[in-house]
Structures are given as C-alpha cells and as structure tokens.
C-alpha positions as CSV (number, residue, x, y, z in Angstrom):
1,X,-18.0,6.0,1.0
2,X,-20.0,2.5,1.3
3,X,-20.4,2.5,4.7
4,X,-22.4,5.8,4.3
5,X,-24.1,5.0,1.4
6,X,-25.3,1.7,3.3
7,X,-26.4,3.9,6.5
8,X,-28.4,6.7,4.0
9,X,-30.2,3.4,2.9
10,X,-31.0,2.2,6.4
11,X,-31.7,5.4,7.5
12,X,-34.4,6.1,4.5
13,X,-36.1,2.6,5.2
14,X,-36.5,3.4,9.0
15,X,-37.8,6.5,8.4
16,X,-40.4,5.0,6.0
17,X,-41.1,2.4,8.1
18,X,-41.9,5.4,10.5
19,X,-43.7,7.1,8.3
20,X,-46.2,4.2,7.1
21,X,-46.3,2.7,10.4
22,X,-48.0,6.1,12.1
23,X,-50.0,6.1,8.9
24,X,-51.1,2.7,9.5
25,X,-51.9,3.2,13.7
26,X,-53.6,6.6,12.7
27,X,-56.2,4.0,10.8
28,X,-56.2,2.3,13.3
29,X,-56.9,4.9,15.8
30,X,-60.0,6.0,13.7
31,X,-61.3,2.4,13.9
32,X,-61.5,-0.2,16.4
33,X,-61.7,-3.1,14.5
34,X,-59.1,-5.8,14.9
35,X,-57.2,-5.7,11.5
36,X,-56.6,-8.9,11.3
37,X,-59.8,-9.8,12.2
38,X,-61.2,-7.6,9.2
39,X,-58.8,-9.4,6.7
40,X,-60.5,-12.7,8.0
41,X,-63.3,-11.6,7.7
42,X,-63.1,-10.0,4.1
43,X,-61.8,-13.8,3.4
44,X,-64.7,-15.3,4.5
45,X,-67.1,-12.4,2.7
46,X,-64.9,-13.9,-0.3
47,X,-65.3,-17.4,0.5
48,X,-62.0,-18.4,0.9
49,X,-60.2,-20.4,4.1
50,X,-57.8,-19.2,5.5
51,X,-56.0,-19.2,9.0
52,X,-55.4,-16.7,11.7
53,X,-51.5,-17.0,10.9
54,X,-51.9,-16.5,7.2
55,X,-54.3,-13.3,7.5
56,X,-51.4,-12.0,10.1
57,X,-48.8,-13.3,7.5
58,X,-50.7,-11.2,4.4
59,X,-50.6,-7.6,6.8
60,X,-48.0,-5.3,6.0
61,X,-44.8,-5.3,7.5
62,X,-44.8,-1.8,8.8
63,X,-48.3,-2.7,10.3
64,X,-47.3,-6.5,11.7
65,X,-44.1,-5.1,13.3
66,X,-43.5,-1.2,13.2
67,X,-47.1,-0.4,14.8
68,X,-46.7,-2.6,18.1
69,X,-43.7,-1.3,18.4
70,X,-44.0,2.3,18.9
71,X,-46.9,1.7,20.3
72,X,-45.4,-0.1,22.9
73,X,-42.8,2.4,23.5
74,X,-45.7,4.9,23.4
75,X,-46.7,3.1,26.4
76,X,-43.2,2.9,28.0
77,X,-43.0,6.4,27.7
78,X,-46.5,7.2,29.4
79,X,-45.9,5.1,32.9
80,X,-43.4,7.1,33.2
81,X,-44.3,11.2,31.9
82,X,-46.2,13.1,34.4
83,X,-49.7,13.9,33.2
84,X,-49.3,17.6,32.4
85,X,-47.2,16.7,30.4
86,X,-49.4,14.3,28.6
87,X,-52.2,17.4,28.7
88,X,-49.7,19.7,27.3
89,X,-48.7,17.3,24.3
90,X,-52.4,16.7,23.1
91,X,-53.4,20.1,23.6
92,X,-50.2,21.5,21.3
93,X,-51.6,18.4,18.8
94,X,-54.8,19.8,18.8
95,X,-54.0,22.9,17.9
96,X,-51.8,21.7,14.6
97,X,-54.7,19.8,13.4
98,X,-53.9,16.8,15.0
99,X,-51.9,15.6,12.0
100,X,-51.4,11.7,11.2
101,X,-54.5,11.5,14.0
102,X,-51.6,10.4,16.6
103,X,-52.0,10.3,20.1
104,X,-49.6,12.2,23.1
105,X,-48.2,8.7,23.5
106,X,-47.7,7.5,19.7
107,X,-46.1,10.9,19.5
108,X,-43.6,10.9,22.2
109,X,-42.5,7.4,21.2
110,X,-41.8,9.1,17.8
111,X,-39.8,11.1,19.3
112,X,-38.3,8.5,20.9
113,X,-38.0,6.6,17.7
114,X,-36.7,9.5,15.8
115,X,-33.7,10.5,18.5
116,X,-33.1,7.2,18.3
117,X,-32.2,7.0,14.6
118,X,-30.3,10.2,14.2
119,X,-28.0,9.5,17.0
120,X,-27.4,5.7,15.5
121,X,-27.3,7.4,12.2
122,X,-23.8,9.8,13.4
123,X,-22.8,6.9,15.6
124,X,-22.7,4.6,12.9
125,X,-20.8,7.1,10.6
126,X,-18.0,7.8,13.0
127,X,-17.1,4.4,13.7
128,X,-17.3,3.1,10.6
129,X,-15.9,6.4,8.3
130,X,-12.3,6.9,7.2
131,X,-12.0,9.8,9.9
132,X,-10.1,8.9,12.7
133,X,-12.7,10.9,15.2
134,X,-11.8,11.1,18.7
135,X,-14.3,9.6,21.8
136,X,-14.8,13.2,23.1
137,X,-15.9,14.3,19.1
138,X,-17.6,11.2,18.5
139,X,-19.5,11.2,22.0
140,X,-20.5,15.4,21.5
141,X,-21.9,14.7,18.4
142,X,-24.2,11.5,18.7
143,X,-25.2,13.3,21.8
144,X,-26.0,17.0,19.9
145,X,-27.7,14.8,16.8
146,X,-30.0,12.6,19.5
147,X,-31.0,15.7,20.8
148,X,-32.2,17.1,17.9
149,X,-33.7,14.2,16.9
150,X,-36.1,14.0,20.3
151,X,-36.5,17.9,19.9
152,X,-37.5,17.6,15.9
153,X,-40.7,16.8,16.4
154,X,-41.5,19.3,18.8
155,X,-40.4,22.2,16.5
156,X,-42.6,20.6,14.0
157,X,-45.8,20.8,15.4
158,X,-44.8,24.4,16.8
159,X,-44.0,25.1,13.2
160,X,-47.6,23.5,12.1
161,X,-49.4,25.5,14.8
162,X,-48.1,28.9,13.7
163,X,-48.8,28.1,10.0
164,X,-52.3,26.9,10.8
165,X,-53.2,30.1,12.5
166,X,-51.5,32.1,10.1
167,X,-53.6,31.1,7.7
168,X,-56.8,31.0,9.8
169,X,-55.8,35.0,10.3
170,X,-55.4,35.7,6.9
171,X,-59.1,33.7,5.9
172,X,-61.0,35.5,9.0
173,X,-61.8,39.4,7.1
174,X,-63.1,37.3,3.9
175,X,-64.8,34.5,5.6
176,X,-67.1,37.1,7.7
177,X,-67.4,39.0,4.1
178,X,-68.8,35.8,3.1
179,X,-70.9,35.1,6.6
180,X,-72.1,38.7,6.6
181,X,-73.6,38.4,2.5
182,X,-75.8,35.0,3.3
183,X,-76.7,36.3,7.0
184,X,-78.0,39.7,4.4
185,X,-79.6,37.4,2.0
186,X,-81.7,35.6,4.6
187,X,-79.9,32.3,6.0
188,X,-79.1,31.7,9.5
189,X,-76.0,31.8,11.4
190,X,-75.5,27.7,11.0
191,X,-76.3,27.6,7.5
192,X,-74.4,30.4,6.8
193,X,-71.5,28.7,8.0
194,X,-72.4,25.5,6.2
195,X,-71.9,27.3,3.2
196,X,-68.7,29.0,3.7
197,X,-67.1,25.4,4.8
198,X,-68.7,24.3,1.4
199,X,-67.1,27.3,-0.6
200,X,-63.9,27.1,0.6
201,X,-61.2,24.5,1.0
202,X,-58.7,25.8,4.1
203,X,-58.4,25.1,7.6
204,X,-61.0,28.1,8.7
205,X,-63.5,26.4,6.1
206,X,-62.6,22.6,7.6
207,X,-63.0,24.1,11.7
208,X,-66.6,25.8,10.6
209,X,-67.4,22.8,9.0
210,X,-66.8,20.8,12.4
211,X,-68.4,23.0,14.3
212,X,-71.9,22.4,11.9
213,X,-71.0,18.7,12.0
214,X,-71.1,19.0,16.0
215,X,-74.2,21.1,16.1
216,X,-76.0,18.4,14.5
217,X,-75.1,16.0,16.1
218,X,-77.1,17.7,19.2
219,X,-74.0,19.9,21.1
220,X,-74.9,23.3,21.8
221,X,-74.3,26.1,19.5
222,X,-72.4,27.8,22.4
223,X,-69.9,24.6,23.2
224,X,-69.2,24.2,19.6
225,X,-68.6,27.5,18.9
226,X,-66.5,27.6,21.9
227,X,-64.7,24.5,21.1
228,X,-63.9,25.3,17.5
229,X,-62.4,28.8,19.2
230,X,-60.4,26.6,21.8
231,X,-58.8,24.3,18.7
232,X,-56.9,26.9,16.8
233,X,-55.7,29.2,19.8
234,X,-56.2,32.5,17.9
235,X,-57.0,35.6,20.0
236,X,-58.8,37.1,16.6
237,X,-61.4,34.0,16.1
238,X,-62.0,33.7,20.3
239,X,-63.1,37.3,20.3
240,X,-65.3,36.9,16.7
241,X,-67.2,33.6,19.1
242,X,-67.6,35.7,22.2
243,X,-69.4,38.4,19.8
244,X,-71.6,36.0,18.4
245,X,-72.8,34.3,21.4
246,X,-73.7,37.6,22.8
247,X,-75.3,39.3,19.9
248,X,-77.5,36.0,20.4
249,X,-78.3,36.6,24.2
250,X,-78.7,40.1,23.6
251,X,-80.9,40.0,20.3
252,X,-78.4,42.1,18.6
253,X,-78.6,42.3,14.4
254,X,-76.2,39.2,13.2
255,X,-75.5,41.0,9.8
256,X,-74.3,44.2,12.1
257,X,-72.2,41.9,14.5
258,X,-70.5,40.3,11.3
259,X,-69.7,43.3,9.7
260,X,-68.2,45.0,12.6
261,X,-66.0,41.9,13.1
262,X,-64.8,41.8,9.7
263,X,-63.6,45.5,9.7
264,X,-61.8,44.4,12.8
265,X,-60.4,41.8,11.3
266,X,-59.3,43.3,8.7
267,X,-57.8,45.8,10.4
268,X,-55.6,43.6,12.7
269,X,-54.7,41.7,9.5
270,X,-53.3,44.8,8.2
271,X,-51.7,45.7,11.5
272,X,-50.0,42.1,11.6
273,X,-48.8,42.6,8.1
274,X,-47.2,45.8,9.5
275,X,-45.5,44.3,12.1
276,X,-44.0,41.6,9.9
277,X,-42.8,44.2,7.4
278,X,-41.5,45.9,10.7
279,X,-39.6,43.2,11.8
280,X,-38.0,42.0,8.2
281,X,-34.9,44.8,8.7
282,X,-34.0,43.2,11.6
283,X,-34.3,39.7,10.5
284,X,-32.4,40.7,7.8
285,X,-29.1,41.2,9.9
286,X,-27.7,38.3,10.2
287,X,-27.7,36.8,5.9
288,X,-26.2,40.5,5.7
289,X,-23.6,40.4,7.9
290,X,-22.5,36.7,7.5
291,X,-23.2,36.8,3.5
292,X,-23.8,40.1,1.8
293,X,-20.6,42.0,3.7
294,X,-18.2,39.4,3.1
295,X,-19.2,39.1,-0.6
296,X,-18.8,42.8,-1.6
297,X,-15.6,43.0,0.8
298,X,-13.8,40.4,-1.2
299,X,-14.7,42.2,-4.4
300,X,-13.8,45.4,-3.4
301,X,-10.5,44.7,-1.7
302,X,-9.1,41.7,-3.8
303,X,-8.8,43.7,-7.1
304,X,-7.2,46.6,-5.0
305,X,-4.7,43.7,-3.0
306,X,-3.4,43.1,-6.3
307,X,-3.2,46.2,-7.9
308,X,-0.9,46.4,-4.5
309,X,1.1,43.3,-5.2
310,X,2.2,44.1,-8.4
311,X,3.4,47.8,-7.3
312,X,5.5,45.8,-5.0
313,X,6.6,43.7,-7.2
C-alpha cells in the first residue's frame, strides 16, 4: 500500500510539472523575449543587482527544467516524423482551438512524455506491489498502459474538435438571427459581425471576432472569411462563407442571404438532433445488455431459486 501511495504522489507531481511546464512554453510561444532576460531586466527597471545565475535561480522550476526538456524531445521527435505528419498534427490543433497554444512538436513530445509516465507508472506498481505478477503479465500491461498513454492525447484533441464544432452548429441558426437583425437595422456585414463577437461569449463569437481582428489588420474579407471557415472544419459554416462571398460578387441583398442561411441552419440543426435521437437506441445496447439484463435477471430468478431450495429441502 506505500509503494503505491508513493507512485500516486510522483505520478501527480509529473503530471503537474507537465501541466505548468506547457503552460509556461505556451507563454513563451506568444512571446519571444528571453525570460530570463526579462527578469533581469525587471531587476534593473527595479534598481536592484543582480546576476544572470540568480535571475535563472529565481525562475520556476517547471520553467528552468520541465520546458527545455520537452522541448527538446519536441525536437527529437521532429528530426525524425515525416512532415505530413507534422501537417496533419497542427492542422487537427487548429481545429481544437489550438489549446495551451502548443506547437506539432511540443505536442508529440507530450505524448511522448505522457506514454512515458503511464507505462513507469504500471511498471513501477508491478515490481514493487505485493502481487507476485508474472514477466508475460507484467510486460502486456506496461506495454497496453504506454500505449494509451501515447494515444491519450490524440483522443483528446479529437474529443475537443467534435465538441468545438458541436457547439459552433448549435450557435450558427441564432448567430445569423443576430447577423440578419443589425444587417436589417443598417450595419455592414463587418460590423455586424463585430457585434455578435461582442454579444456573445462561445467559440462561433471568439472565430468572428478573429476574423474582424484579421480584416483590420488589412487581409481580405474573402481570405479571412475563408480562413475562419478552414479553422473549425464544419460543412454548415463553409457553405454559410461561400454564400456571403458571392452574394458580394453578385450584389445579392445581405439581409436575404442571411435569412435563407439561418433557415438552413436551422433546419440541419434540427436534422442532426434527429439523427442523434436516432442513434441513442442503439447506443443504448450495450449498458443494457451488460447492466440492465443482469440486474432484473438476478431479481427475478434469485427469489424463485430459493423458493426452489427450500421445496427441496
């Protein structure tokens, strides 16, 4: 029972030094300033001395130790993946959000990482537990756990894609509600989006947003609406850009454009909702058969077994 208790504590401390360390590199990701350079220079802003060593020494440890080293295994692990792979990788992060603002390589060295610790985590737990575990079990199982480590992080930005364009789906009928009122009342397409990023707080609000961010900062209105459509990877919100852009080129009514996209929406909204409600009696199999049967068969027939026994008896 110690030996586990001690491996649950190393276990939770890696994981947190994990956890801050990509929270640390994502900072510095978004900013190219030396961190230890910054702290000396804070010092000085401050007007105290001090050395390169003791700004170093005053850094955190996640971000003095944990950060160089998954970013070195970040770069390990790119010398040696092919570059579709690479593509593949950012192109899956872009479409969760890019969350932690991690890179393809920082995030297949987490991978790395995170295999890494599960497998030492079983290993350490069979050789050191009361259970006399054989090499065969012992080998099976630090291999299954390592592979589930390496494969955990895929299924979680998988599992952040689909939720993100879940609820970009579910947003679309009421944000082009929203688009189609202030195009009525008199504002333009741009600052019609402006405002619904303003009103709302979700991920459909955040892209628009973006997209007015991008737009004023001189890209086209065509690449940016474009772009923002190639981020999420929703069928729905490439079709509602392709209908915009043309009811530009063609001088087609933006009020009428919106409002026929938003009765499509809405309609494939309900039609997804369909489907789900569809496919819940099927899902439904498997807690049935492995929990529900079982349950009523044991109340059913062990009342009867011994109304049986005691007849015997």
């Amino acid at each position: 029972m110690t030996y586990i208790i001690i491996t649950l504590v190393v276990v939770v401390v890696l994981g947190a030094a994990v956890f801050f360390g990509l929270r640390y590199a994502r900072n510095d990701a978004e900013s190219d300033i030396d961190p230890v350079m910054a702290r000396l220079a804070e010092a000085s802003q401050r007007g105290e001395q001090v050395s390169l060593e003791e700004a170093e020494l005053q850094m955190p440890f996640s971000e003095r130790v944990i950060v160089p080293i998954i970013k070195k295994i970040g770069e390990i692990s790119t010398r040696f993946t092919p570059q579709k792979v690479l593509q593949e990788t950012t192109r899956k992060l872009e479409l969760a959000g890019n969350p932690g603002r991690i890179d393809a390589a920082t995030f297949l060295a987490m991978r790395f990482v995170i295999a890494a610790v599960f497998g030492g985590f079983l290993l350490f737990i069979s050789l050191f537990s009361n259970n006399n575990w054989s090499v065969g079990r012992i080998f099976l199982t630090v291999i299954g756990f390592t592979a589930l480590g390496f494969f955990f992080p895929q299924l979680w930005v998988q599992g952040r894609i689909n939720a993100r364009q879940l609820e970009v789906r579910k947003a679309m009928p009421d944000a082009l509600d929203l688009l189609t009122i202030c195009v009525e009342a008199g504002l333009g397409f741009d600052a019609a989006m402006s405002k619904v990023s303003e009103k709302w707080e979700n991920e459909l609000s955040i892209m628009f947003g973006r997209c007015i961010r991008e737009i004023q900062l001189g890209k086209p209105q065509r690449e940016a609406l474009r772009d923002m459509a190639d981020r999420i990877g929703l069928a729905e919100l490439t079709s509602f850009v392709a209908a915009v852009i043309q009811s530009q080129s063609l001088g087609v009514s933006m009020a009428k454009v919106l409002r026929i996209q938003s009765d499509q929406m809405r309609m494939k909204r309900r039609q997804y909702a369909e489907e789900l409600a569809h496919q819940a009696p099927v899902k439904m199999i498997i807690p049935m058969t492995f929990l529900t049967f079982p349950t009523i068969m044991l109340i059913l027939t062990i009342p009867a077994g011994f109304q049986v026994a005691g007849a015997f008896k």
